[in-house]
N, C-alpha and C positions, 0 to 999 in steps of 0.2 A: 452437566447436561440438562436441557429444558425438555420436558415432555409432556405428555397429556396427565401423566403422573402426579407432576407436581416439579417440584425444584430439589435436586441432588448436587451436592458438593463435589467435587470431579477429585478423585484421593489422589491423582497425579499430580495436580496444582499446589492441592494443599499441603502435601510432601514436599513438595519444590519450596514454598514458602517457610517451610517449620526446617530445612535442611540449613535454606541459608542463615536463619536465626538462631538456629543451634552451632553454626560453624561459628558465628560472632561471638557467642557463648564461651566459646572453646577459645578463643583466639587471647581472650583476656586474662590477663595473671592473678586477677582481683579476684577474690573467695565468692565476692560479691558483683554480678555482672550490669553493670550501668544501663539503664534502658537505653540512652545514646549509641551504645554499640549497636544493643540489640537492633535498634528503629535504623541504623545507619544500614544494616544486612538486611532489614527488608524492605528498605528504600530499593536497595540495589536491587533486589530482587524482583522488586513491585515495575522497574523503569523497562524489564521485559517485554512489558503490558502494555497500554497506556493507561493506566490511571496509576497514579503515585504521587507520593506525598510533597506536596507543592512548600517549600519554604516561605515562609512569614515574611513581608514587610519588617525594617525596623530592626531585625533583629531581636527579636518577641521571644523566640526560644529561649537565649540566654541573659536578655535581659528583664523579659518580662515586659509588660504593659504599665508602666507607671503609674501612681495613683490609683488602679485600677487591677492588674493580677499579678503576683509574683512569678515569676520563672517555673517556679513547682505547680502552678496553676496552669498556666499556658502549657507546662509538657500533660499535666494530665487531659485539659479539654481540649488539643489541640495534639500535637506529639502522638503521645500516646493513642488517643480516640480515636484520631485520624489514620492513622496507620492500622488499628483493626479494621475500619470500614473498607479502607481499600482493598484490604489482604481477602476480607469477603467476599465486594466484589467481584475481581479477580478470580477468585474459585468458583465463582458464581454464573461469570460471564464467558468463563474459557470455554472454547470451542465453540461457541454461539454467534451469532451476527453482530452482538453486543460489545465485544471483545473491541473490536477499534473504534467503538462508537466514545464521543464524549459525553461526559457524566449526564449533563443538560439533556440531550438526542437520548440518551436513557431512561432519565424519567420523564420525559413528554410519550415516549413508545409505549411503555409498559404503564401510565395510571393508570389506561382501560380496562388492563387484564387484569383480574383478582388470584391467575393463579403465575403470573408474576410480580406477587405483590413483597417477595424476599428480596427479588433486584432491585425492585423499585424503592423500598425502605433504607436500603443501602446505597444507593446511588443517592437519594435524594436527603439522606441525614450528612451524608457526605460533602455534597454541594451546599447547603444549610449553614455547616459547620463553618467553613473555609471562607462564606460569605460575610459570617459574623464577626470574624478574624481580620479579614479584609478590609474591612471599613473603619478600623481602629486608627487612633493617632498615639504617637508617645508624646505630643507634648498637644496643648490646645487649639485647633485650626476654628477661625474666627469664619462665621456662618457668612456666602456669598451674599449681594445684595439680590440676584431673580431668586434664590432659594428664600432668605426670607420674606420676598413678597408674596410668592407664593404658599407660603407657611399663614402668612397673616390672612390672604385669604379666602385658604381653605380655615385654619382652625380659629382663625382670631388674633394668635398670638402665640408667642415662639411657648411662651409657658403653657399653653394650653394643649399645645404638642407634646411639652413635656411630662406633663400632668396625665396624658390619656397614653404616652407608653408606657411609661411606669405604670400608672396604675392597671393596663391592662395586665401587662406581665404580671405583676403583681397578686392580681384575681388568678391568674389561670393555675389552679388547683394539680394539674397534671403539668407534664412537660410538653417543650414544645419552642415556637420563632413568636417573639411581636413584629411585624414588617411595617414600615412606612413604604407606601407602593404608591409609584404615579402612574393615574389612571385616565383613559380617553374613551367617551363613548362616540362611534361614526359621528361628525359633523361637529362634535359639543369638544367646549376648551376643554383642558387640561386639568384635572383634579387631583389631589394630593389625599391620603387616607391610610389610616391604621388599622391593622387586620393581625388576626393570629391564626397561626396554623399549629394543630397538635401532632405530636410525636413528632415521626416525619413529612408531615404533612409539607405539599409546594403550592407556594404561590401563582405558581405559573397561571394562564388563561387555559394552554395545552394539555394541563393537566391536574384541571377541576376537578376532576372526577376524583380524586385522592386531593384535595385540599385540605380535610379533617378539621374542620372551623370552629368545632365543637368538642365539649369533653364529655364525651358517650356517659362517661361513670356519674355526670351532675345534669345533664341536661335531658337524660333520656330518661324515662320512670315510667311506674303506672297510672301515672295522673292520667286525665285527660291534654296537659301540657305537653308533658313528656312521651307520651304516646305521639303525638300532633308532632314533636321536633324527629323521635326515632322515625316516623312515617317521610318527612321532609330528610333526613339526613340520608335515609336506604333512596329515596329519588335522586339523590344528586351525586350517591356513590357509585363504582364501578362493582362492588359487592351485591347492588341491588340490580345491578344487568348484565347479571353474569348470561353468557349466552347472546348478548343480544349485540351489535354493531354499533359502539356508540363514537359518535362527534369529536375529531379532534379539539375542538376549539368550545369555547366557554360559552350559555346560550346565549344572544344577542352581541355578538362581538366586541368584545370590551378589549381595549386595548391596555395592557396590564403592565409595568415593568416597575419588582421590587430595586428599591435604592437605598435600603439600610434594615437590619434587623436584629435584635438582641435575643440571645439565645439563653431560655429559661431550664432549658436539662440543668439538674443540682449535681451535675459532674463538674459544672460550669462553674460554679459558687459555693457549694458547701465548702469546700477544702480553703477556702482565703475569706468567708464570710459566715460558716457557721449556720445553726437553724434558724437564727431571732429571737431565740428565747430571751425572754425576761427583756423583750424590745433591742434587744441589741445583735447589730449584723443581719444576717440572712439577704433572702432576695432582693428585697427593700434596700439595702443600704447598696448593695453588689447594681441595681439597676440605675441608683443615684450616682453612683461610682462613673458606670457607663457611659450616663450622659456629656459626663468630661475629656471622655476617651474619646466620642465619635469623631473620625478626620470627615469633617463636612464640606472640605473641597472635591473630593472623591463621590458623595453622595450627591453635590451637584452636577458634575461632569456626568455621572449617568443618569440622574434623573432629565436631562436634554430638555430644558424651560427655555418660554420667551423671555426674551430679554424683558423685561420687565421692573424696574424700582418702586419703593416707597418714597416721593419727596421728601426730605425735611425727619425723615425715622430712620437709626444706625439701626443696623444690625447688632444682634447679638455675638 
């Protein structure tokens, strides 16, 4: 239930979800009960609702992502992760207006509110996750020709795209999305751009006001700097207008739509790439990995480009 209170876990729900997962428990003759059973019980449970655990392209659960995560990887940041968030959701949203809304109409409703900012976290790490999954290939998809014209340019050059997701993922100190987003301002072409959002921060335009661009714990301090960025970041949060009626839409209408994004939570990588100590693995090698994974026919088709070529230049 939602109130002026704050956000309560509804113990009806959450009993309903912890019954079905306990029967799945039970149902098994193994000493040891397989998360597959478990996640199968609160699949079925979750399909009540609408939000529930969307199956992987490719076959990812049991095969895994090639070159890029093992099967025990894909069930922890995918499988497993996934199906907490929903089960949250879920108890979150029952009985609420939010109950038959989908996840997207979810967090564009609540960025505003700061004191739905539990649904909005779960809704929106949710839709985050499944996005980063989504856009995977098991084997290499060769970059369209309007995608890489418009790669060259906006950045110059398909490595230079390269070079600024990694290395942003790479810098961002907290967790969090790198996004490649194609963006249109009224009248002006179409622009192509890297951006990061922390924790669960969304891309959306709708829901700026929770974008989290920043990592509060390195950006914010008592310099005159970081004074200057916490003053700018409480401007552009929904934390800094509590009370006040703010703007569906992003100021000056920018027209936004993310089309690929690598997810830096170390649920995501530790477990198949380790910290980097002693330069070896971690995020670095887990984001290099990536780049081979992206299905970039998928990332053109939504990114909606003119037709456009480079004469005389292949694509990568």
């Amino acid at each position: 239930m939602i109130g002026s209170m704050g956000l309560r876990i509804p113990r009806a729900t959450s009993s309903l979800l912890g019954r079905a997962v306990n029967a799945a428990a039970a149902a098994t003759n193994q000493s040891t009960t397989s998360f597959a059973a478990v996640a199968g019980a609160s699949i079925a449970a979750q399909r009540r609702y609408q939000h529930y655990l969307m199956r992987l392209r490719d076959n990812f659960e049991e095969a895994g992502v090639p070159n890029f995560l093992s099967p025990g990887s894909v069930s922890m940041a995918y499988t497993e992760y996934q199906t907490y968030l929903l089960e949250k959701l879920n108890a979150l949203v029952a009985g609420t207006d939010f109950e038959q809304k989908d996840i997207k109409s979810i967090i564009l409703a609540t960025a505003r509110d700061p004191e739905l900012a539990h649904v909005f976290n779960h809704a929106s790490m949710a839709h985050n996750n499944h996005f980063f999954f989504d856009h995977l290939s098991p084997v290499p998809v060769k970059m369209g020709e309007k995608l890489f014209f418009h790669i060259n340019e906006n950045f110059g050059s398909v490595e230079t795209l390269r070079d600024e997701l990694i290395g942003t993922a790479v810098s961002m100190f907290g967790p969090g999305f790198v996004w490649l987003v194609r963006t249109q301002l009224p009248g002006a072409p179409v622009a192509l751009r890297v951006m990061a959002t922390y924790l669960a921060g969304s891309p959306y335009p709708g829901a700026h006001w929770r974008r989290q661009e920043v990592d509060t714990q390195t950006a914010i301090g008592s310099s005159e700097e970081g004074l200057a960025n916490g003053r700018r970041l409480l401007a552009r949060s929904a934390a800094g207008h509590r009370g006040v009626k703010l703007e569906p839409t992003a100021p000056g209408g920018t027209d936004l739509i993310p089309i690929l994004c690598l997810n830096t939570w170390e649920h995501a990588w530790l477990r198949e790439y380790g910290t980097g100590a002693g330069g070896l693995g971690g995020k670095l090698a887990y984001a290099q990995s990536w780049w081979n994974a992206i299905d970039w026919a998928k990332v053109e088709e939504e990114a909606r480009l003119e037709n456009k070529v480079l004469s005389g230049v292949d694509s990568a």
